[in-house]
MIROPA-349062 format. One record per residue (C-alpha): residue number from 1; residue in one letter; x, y, z. Coordinates in steps of 0.1 Angstrom, whole numbers. Layout:
ATOM seba pator    xx    yy    zz
ATOM  NUM     A     X     Y     Z
...
END
This chain:
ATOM seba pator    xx    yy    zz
ATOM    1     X     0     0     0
ATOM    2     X    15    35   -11
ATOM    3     X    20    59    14
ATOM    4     X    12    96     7
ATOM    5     X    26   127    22
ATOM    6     X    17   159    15
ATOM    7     X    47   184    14
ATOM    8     X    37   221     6
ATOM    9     X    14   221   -26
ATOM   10     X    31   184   -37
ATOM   11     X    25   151   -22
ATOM   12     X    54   124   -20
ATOM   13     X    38    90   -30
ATOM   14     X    61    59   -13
ATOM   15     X    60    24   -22
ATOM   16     X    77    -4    -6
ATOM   17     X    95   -27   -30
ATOM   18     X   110   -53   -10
ATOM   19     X   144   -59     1
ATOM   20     X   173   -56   -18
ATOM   21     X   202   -83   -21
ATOM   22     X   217   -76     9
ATOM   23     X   186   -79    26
ATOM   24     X   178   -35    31
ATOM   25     X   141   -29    24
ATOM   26     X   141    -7    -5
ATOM   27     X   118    21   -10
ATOM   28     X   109    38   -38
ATOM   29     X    93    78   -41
ATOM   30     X    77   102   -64
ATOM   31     X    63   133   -62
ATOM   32     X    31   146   -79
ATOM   33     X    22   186   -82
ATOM   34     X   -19   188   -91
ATOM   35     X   -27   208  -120
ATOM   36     X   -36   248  -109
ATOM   37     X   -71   252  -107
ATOM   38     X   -80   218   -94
ATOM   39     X  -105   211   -68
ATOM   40     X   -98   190   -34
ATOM   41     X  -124   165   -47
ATOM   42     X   -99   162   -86
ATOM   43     X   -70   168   -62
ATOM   44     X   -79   136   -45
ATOM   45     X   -94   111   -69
ATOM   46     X   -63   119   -88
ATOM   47     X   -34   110   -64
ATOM   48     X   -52    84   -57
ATOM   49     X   -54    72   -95
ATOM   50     X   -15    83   -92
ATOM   51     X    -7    64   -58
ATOM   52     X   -22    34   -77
ATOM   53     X     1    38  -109
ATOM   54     X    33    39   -93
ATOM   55     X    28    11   -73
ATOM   56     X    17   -11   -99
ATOM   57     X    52     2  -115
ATOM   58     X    73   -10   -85
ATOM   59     X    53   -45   -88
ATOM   60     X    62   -47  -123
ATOM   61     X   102   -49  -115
ATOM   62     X   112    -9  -106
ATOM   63     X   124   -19   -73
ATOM   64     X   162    -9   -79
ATOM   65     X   169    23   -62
ATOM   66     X   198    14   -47
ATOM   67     X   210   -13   -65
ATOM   68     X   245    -4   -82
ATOM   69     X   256   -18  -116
ATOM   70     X   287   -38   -97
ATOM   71     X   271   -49   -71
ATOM   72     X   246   -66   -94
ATOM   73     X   269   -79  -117
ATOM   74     X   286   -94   -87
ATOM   75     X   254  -115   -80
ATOM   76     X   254  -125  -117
ATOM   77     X   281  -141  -117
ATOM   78     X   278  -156   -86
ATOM   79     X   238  -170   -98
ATOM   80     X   242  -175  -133
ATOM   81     X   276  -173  -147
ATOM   82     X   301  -196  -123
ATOM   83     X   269  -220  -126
ATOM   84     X   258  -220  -160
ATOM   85     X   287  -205  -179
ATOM   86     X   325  -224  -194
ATOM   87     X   352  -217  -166
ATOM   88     X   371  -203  -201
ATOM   89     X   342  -180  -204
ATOM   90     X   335  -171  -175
ATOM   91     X   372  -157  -171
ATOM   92     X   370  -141  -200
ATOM   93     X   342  -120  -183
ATOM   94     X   357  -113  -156
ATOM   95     X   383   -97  -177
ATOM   96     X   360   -74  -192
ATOM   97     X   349   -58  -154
ATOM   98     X   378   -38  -156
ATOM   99     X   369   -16  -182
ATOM  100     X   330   -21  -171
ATOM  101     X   334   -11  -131
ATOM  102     X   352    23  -136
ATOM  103     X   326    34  -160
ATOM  104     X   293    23  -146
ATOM  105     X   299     2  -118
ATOM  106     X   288    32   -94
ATOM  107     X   255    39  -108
ATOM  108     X   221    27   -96
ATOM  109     X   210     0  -119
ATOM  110     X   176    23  -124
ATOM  111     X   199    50  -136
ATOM  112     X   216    33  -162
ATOM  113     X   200    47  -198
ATOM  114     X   211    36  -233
ATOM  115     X   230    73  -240
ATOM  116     X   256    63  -209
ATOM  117     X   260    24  -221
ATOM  118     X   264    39  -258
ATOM  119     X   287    68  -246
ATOM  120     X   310    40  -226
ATOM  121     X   306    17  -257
ATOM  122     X   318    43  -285
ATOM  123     X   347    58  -262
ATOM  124     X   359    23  -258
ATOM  125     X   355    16  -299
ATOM  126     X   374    45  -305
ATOM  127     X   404    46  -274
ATOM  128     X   403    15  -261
ATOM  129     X   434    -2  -260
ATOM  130     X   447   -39  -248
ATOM  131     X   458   -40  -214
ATOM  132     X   489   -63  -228
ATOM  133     X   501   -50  -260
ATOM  134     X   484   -13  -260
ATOM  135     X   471   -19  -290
ATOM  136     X   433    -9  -300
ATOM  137     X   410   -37  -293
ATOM  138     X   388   -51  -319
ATOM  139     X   351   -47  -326
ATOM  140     X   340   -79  -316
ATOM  141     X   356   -65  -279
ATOM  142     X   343   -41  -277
ATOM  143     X   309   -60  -285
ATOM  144     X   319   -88  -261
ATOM  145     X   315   -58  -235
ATOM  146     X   281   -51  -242
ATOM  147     X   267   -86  -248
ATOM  148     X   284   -88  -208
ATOM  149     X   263   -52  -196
ATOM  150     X   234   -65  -215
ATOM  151     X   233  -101  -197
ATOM  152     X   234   -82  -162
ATOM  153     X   201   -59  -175
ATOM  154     X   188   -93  -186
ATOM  155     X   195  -106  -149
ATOM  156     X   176   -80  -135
ATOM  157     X   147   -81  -155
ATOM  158     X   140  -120  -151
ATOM  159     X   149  -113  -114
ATOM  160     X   117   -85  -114
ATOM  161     X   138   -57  -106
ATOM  162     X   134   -37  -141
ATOM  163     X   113   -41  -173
ATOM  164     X   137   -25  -196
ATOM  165     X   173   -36  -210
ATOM  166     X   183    -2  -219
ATOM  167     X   213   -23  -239
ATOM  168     X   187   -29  -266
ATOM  169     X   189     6  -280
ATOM  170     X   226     6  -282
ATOM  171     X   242     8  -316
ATOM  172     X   273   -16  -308
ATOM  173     X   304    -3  -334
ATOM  174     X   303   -21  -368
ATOM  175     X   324   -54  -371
ATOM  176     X   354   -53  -395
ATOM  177     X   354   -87  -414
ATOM  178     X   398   -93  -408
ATOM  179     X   411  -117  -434
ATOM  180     X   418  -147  -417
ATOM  181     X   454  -159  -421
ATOM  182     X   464  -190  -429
ATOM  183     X   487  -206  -446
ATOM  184     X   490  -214  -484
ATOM  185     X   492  -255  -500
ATOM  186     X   525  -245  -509
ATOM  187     X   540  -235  -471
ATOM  188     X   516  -267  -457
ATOM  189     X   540  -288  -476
ATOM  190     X   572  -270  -466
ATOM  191     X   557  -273  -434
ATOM  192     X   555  -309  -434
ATOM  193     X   590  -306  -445
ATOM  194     X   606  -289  -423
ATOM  195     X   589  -306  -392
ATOM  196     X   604  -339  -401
ATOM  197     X   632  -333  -380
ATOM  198     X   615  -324  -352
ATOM  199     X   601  -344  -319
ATOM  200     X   575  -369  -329
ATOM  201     X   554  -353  -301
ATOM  202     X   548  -321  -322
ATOM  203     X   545  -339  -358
ATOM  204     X   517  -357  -344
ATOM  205     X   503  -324  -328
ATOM  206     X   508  -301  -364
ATOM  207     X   498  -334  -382
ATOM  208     X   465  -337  -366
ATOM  209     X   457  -302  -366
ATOM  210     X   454  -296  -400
ATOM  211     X   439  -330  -407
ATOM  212     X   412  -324  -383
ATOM  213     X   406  -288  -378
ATOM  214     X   401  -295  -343
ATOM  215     X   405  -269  -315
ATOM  216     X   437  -265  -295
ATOM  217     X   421  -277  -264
ATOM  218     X   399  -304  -283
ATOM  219     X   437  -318  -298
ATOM  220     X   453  -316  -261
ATOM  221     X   420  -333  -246
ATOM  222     X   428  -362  -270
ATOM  223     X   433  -396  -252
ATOM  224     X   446  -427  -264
ATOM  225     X   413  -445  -255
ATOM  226     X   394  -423  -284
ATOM  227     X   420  -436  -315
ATOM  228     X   398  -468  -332
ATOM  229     X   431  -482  -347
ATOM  230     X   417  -508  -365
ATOM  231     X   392  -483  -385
ATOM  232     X   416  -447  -378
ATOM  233     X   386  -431  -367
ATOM  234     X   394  -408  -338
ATOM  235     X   369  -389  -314
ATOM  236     X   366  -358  -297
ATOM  237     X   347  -368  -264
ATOM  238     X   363  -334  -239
ATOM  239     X   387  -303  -239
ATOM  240     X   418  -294  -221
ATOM  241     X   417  -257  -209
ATOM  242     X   437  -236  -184
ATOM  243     X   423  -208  -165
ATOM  244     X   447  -187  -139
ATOM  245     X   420  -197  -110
ATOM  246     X   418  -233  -119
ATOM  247     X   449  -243  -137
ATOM  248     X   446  -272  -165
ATOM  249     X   415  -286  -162
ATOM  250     X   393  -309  -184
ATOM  251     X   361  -301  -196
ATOM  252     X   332  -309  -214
ATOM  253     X   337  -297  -252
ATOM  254     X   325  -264  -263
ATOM  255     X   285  -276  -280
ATOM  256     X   271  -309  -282
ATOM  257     X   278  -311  -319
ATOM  258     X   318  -310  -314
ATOM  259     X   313  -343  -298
ATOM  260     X   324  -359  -334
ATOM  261     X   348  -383  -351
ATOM  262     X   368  -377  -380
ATOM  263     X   386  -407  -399
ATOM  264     X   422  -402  -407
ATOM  265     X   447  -411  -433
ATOM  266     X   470  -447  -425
ATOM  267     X   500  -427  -422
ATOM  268     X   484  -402  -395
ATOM  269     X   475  -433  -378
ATOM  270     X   507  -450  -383
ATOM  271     X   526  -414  -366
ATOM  272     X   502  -422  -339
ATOM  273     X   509  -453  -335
ATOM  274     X   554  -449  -333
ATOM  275     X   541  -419  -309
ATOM  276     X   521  -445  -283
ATOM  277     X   555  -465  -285
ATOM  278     X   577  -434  -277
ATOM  279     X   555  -425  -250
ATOM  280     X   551  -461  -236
ATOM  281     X   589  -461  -229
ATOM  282     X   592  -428  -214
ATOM  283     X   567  -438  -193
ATOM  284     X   584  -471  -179
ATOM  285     X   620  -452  -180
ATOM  286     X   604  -428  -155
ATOM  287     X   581  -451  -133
ATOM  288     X   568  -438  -102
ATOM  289     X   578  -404  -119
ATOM  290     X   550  -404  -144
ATOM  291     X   522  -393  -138
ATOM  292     X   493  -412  -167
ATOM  293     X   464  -393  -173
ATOM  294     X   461  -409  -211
ATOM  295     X   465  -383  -228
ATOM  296     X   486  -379  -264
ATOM  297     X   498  -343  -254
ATOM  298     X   516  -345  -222
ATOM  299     X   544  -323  -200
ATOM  300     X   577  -347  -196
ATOM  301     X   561  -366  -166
ATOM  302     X   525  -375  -181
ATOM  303     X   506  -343  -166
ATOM  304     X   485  -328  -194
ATOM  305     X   506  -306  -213
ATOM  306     X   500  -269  -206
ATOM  307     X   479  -252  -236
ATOM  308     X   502  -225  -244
ATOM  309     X   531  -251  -250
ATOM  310     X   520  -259  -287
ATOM  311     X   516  -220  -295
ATOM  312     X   551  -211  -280
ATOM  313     X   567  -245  -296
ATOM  314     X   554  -232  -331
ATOM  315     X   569  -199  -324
ATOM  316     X   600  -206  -320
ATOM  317     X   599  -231  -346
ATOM  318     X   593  -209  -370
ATOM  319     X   619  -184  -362
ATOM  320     X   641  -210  -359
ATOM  321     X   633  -223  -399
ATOM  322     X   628  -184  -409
ATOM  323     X   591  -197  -416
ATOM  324     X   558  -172  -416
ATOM  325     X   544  -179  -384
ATOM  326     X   503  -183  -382
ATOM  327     X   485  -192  -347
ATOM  328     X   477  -223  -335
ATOM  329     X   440  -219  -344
ATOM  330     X   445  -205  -383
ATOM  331     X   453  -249  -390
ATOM  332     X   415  -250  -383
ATOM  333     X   408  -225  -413
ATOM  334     X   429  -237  -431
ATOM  335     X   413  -272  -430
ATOM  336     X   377  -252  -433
ATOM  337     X   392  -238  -466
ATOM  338     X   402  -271  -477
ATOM  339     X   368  -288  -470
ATOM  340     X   348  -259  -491
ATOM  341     X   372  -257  -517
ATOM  342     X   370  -294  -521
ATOM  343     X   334  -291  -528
ATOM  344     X   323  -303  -497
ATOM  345     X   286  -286  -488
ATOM  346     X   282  -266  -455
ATOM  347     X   266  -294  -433
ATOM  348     X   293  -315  -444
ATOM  349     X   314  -291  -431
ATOM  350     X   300  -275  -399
ATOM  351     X   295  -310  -389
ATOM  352     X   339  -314  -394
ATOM  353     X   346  -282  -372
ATOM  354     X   317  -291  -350
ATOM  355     X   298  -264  -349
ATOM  356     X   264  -257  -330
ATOM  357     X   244  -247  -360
ATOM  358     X   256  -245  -403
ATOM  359     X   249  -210  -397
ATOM  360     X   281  -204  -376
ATOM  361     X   301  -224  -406
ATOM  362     X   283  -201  -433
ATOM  363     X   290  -169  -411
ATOM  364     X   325  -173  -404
ATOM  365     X   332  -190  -438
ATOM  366     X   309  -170  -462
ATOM  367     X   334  -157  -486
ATOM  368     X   351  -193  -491
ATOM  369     X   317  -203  -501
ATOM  370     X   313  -174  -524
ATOM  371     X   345  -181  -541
ATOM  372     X   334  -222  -541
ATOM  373     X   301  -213  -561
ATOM  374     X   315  -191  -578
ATOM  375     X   337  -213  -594
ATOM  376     X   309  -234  -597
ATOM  377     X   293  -212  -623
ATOM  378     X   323  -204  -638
ATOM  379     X   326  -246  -646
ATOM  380     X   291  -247  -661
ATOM  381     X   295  -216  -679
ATOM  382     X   327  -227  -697
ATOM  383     X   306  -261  -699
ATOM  384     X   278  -243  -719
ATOM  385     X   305  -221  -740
ATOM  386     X   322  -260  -748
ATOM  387     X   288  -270  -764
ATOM  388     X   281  -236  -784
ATOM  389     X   314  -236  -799
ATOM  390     X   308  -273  -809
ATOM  391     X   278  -262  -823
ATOM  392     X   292  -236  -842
ATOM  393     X   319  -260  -855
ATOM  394     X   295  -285  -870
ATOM  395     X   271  -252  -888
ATOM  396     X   307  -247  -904
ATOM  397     X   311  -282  -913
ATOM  398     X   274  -281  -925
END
């Protein structure tokens, strides 16, 4: 039930919304001023008919007076995000609070309109830099921070403490399409080359990677158990990841659909197979020293090996062989490119890279598919010219 004051020639109407996450009950206030020239009786039906609005208002979710932005997100991730979210993703979100707290942290969640999330948003397009290498961060950062301010509004609303996600009415900055890098046929077989000489362990890593186009922590999640040697079908069944808070930890893969199973080539399998040996023997030179977890990617004990390893390995391989150095995760575009360009169709291929839905495969890969049918008209085109200059040939004969 509101309560009404009457404070000079305005009235302060007060609603009780509750109590607030730390248990405070929370209040919320407005004052009305009558129109000059009305009477007691209009004076009264109306705050009445006023007193009624605004608490209907607080029922439907405007209970947030004193609520602050951090202090909400705080419960977010408590509730939702440590629960429900990757402990990979949920770091990354935690990384993101540092430009999010200084900017709105300190304002009341009720407070919080679309110009001050778009003002934050298009500063940080524009200056924002990486906290590593001070270099301007991309679009799809600067999006990642809104999708993250936008979640907390969501939290709120499906909590009943606002009805509106002033995020909605934000225009995030517009996404540069970068080319993605990746290396040509003609360095893969230099590659191949040039890694000959190196430890089995990172043939077999290189090897798989650009057979498979799996992801770095679906290759270091690998276990022997998922290699069918007979048939050289190998699984994908969980991922290796590292977080500061947790260390290396395994975890379930990133969608349902990247549970898959590629086959490979005999001489993939037969790497693998002078790689189980290697390892076997290492194991038994070190006895109560190794550690067996089962896994094909391993520290020189048998622990998982850490997923950086393979990315600073590369590094300095290349520098070593004078070689164009790509990242770890341009082997899994490269393998997308030689899927489409093989003629393989897109659920063919989002099926490969194990994607949740074609339309991720068709979004990321849109302009390989482009080129793909476009060379696809070209062949029926120069099929059709084929047959009108035979044509024309046999009027001459004629």
């Amino acid at each position: 039930m509101a309560n009404i004051r009457k404070r000079g020639n305005t009235y302060q109407i007060r609603v009780s919304c509750g109590y607030d996450i730390r248990g405070v009950q929370q209040f919320q206030s407005k004052t009305w001023k009558p129109d000059e020239g009305m009477t007691p009786k209009q004076i009264e039906k109306e705050l009445n008919r006023q007193a009624i609005l605004f608490e209907e208002e607080c029922k439907k979710g405007q209970v947030t007076a004193s609520v602050k932005f951090e202090t909400l997100a705080e419960e977010w991730f408590e509730q939702y995000a440590k629960i429900q979210l990757r402990s990979t993703t949920y770091t990354r979100l935690r990384q993101l609070t540092k430009r999010v707290y200084p900017a709105i942290g300190h304002l009341r969640m009720d407070k919080i309109t679309a110009r001050i999330i778009q003002n934050f948003i298009t500063d940080l397009a524009i200056n924002g830099k990486s906290f590593k290498t001070g270099k301007p961060i991309s679009s799809k950062t600067v999006v990642h921070h809104l999708s993250f301010i936008s979640d907390v509004f969501n939290y709120a609303i499906r909590m009943d403490m606002l009805t509106d996600n002033p995020c909605r009415r934000v225009i995030p900055p517009k996404a540069k399409a970068a080319e993605k890098d990746y290396y040509t046929l003609e360095e893969v077989e230099k590659l191949f080359e040039l890694l000959r000489g190196e430890p089995l362990k990172y043939q077999v890593f290189f090897n798989l990677a650009i057979y498979s186009g799996f992801r770095r922590g679906e290759l270091l999640g690998l276990e022997w158990k998922d290699i069918e040697w007979e048939s050289g079908v190998i699984s994908v069944r969980r991922t290796s990841n590292y977080t500061a808070e947790k260390g290396i930890y395994t975890d379930t893969t990133k969608t349902k659909k990247s549970l898959r199973s590629l086959k490979f080539p005999q001489f993939i399998i037969d790497m693998l197979k002078a790689y189980k040996k290697e390892q076997d023997a290492e194991r038994i030179r070190l006895g109560s020293k190794w550690v067996d977890h089962d896994r094909l990617f391993v520290k020189w004990n048998g622990e998982p090996m850490n997923n950086n390893t393979p990315y600073f390995w590369f590094n300095e391989f290349c520098e070593k062989h004078d070689f164009r150095f790509c990242d770890i995760h341009s082997f899994r575009h490269l393998n997308a490119s030689l899927l489409i360009n093989a003629g393989i169709d897109a659920v063919a291929v989002s099926g490969a890279l194990g994607h949740a839905h074609t339309s991720t495969t068709l979004n990321i890969y849109s302009h390989m598919f482009q080129q793909a049918q476009a060379r696809v008209s070209n062949a029926v085109s120069e099929a059709l010219d084929f047959h009108k200059d035979k044509d024309k040939n046999d009027e001459k004969k004629a």
